[in-house]
C-alpha positions in Angstrom: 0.0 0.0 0.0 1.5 3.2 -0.9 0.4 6.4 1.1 1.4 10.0 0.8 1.6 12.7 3.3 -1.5 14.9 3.0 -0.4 18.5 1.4 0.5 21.3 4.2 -2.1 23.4 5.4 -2.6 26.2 3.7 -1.6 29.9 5.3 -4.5 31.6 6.5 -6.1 33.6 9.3 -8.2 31.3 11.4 -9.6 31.2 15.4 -6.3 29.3 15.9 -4.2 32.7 16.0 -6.8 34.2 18.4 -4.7 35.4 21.8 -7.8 36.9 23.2 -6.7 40.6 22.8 -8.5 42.3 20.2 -6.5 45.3 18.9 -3.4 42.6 18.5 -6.0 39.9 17.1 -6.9 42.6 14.4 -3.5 43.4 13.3 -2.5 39.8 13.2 -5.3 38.9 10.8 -3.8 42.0 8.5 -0.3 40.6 8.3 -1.6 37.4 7.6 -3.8 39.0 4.7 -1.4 40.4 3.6 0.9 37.6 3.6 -1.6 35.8 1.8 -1.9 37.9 -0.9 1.9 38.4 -1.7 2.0 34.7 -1.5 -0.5 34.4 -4.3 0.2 37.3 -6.0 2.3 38.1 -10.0 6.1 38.9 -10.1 4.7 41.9 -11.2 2.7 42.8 -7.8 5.0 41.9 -5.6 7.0 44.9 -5.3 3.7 47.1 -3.9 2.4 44.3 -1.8 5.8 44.1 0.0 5.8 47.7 0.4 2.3 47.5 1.9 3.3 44.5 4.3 6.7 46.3 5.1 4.7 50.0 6.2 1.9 47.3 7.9 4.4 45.1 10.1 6.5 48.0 11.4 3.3 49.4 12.6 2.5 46.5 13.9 5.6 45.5 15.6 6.0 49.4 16.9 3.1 49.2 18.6 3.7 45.6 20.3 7.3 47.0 20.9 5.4 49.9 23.2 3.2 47.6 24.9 6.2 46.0 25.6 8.5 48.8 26.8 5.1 50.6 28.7 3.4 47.5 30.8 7.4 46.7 31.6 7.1 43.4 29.8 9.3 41.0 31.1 10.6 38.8 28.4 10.5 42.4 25.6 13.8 42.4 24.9 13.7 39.1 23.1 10.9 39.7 21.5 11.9 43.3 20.5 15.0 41.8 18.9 13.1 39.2 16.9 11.1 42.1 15.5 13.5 44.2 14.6 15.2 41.1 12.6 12.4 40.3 10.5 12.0 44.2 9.6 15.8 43.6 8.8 14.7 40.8 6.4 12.2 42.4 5.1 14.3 46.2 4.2 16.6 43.5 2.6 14.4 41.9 0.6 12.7 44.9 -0.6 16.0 46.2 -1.6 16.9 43.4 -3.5 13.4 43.2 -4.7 13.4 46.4 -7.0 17.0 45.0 -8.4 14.4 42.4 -10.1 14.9 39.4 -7.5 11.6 38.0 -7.3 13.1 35.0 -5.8 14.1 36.0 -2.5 11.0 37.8 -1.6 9.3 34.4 -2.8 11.2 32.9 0.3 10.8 35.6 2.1 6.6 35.1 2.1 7.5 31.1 3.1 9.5 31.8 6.1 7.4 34.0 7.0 4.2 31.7 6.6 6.9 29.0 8.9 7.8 32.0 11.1 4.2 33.6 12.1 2.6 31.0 14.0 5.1 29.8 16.4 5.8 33.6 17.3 2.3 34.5 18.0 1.2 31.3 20.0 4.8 31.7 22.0 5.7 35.5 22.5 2.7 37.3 21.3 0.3 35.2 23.3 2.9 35.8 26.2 2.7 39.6 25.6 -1.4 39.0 25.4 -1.7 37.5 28.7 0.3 40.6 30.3 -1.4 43.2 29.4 -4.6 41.6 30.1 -3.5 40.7 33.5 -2.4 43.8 34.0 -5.4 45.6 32.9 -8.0 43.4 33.5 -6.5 41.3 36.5 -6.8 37.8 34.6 -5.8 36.0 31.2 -7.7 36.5 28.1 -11.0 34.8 27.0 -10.7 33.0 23.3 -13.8 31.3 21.8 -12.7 29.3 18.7 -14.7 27.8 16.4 -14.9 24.4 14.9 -12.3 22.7 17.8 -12.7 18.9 18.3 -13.1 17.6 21.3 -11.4 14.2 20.6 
């Protein structure tokens, strides 16, 4: 009997990256939107959806990096450093990107479809709990939808 491996998952925003904070839950389902979309997209759109996703995540991770630095986040220097080396990546990539290298912004979108979940369920979830202990006195509340129980 022969069997094959079923075919990855495919990237895409789902209850699974819920942490149970809203304003990070909403920017999370951008940056995988727009993930998605550069890893569908032409050689030709690339360069403006990189441009979008590069002016999204450093929003995105200058924001997380003030919750950090504000609610005196224990672990933020870690997680500040792992930001600020994907935005390295990513002003790379954009740089060699409108040189014509299609190719590395191609791997670029796959390690960052490998890259995104283990960071949010590790140190974004981490930084999700905080504030909400801090401001509300207790962790986070996440429904999500179509779990088994098995």
């Amino acid at each position: 009997m022969i069997t094959t491996n079923p075919p990855p998952e495919q990237f895409a925003w789902s209850d699974n990256f819920l942490l149970g904070y809203p304003q990070m839950d909403e920017t999370h389902k951008e940056f995988v939107d727009i993930v998605v979309r550069m890893e569908r997209a032409s050689d030709a759109e690339l360069p403006a959806l990189l441009d979008i996703f590069a002016t999204h995540t450093r929003t995105h991770f200058d924001m997380e990096n003030a919750w950090m630095t504000e609610t005196n986040f224990p672990p933020r220097e870690c997680h500040i450093d792992e930001h600020a080396a994907v935005m390295k990546s990513v002003d790379e990539v954009r740089k060699l990107l409108g040189e014509g290298n299609t190719a590395v912004c191609r791997r670029l979108v796959q390690e960052l479809v490998q890259w995104f979940p283990s960071h949010a369920h590790h140190l974004d979830s981490a930084l999700a709990h905080w504030i909400s202990k801090l401001r509300t006195g207790g962790k986070p509340v996440v429904i999500r939808r179509g779990l088994s129980l098995r």
